[in-house]
C-alpha positions in Angstrom: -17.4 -27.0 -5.3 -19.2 -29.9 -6.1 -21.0 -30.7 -8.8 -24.1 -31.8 -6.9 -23.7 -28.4 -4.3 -24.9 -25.3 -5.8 -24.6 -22.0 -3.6 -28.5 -20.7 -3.3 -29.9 -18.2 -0.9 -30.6 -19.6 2.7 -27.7 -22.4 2.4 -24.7 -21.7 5.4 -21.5 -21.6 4.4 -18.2 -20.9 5.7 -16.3 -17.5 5.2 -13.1 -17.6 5.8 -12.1 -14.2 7.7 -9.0 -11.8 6.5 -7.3 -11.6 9.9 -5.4 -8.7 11.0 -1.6 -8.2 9.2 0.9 -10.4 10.0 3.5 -8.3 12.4 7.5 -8.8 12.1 7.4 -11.5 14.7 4.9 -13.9 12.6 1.7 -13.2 14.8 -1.8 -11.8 14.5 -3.7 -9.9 16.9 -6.8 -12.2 14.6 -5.9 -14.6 12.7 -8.0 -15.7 9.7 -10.5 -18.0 10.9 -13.8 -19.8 9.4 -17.3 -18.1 10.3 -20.6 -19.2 10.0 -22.4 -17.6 7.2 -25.8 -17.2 5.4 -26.1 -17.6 1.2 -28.2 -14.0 0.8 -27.3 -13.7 -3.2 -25.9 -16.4 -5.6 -23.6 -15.0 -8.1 -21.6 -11.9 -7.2 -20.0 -9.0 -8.8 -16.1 -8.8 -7.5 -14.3 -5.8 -8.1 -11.0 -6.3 -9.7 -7.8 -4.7 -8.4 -7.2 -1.5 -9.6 -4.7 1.0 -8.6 -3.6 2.6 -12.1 -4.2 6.3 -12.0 -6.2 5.7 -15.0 -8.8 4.4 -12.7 -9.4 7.7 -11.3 -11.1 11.1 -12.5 -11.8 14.2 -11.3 -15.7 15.4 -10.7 -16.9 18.6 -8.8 -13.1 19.1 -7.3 -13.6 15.0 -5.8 -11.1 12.1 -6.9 -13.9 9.4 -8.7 -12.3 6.0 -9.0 -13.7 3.7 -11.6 -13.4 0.2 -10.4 -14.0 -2.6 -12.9 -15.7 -5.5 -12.0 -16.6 -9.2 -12.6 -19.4 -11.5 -12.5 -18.9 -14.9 -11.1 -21.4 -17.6 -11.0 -20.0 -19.5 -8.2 -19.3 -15.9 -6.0 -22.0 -15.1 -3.9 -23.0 -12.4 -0.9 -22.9 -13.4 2.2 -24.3 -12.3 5.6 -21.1 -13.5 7.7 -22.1 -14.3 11.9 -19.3 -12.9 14.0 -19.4 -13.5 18.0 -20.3 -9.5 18.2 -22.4 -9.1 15.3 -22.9 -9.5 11.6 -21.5 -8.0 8.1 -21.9 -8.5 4.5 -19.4 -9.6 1.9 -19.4 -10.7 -1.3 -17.0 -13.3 -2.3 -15.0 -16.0 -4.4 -15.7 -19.5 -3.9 -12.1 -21.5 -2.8 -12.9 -24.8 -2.2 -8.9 -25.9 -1.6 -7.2 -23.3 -0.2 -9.7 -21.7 2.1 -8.1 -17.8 1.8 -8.7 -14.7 3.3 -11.9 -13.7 1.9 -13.5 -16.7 0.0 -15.7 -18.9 1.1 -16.2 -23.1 1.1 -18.7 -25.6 1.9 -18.7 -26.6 5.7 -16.6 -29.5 6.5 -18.4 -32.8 7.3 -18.0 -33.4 10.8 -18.3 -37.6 11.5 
């Protein structure tokens, strides 16, 4: 990110999609791709990872898993456009490698 951009609500951005698993051969049924999105909360609580069994407890007979997580200033929530419809996600920002899951400033089409 730039110093002069700042994610704020209303600005679009790009979320870059998961895509399905990569399959034995190398191919995807949908391969990551960029989406339009819409800024609807700047700064974003990401869960971390956590697959210890410490992580999970017992209540009322159900399995409770305690998932930490972590405040990032430069994460936000975004209301991703999909040809068939809309989600939410929130996300890291990943200005250089444009991953599966983060999002980046649009690029500047001359």
């Amino acid at each position: 990110m730039t110093d002069t951009q700042k994610p704020s609500v209303g600005r679009i951005v790009h979320y870059v999609s998961h895509g399905t698993p990569v399959r034995e051969d190398g191919t995807q049924v949908f391969p990551s791709e960029c989406r339009a999105a819409i800024v609807s909360e700047a700064g974003a609580w990401i869960p971390v990872a956590t697959i210890e069994a410490e992580s999970f407890s017992r209540s009322e007979g159900r399995p409770i898993r305690h998932v930490e997580q972590w405040f990032y200033d430069d994460a936000v929530t975004l209301t991703v456009l999909h040809p068939t419809g809309s989600s939410r996600h929130a996300c890291k920002h990943d200005e250089t490698n444009h991953a599966g899951g983060t999002w980046h400033w649009p690029e500047r089409v001359s």
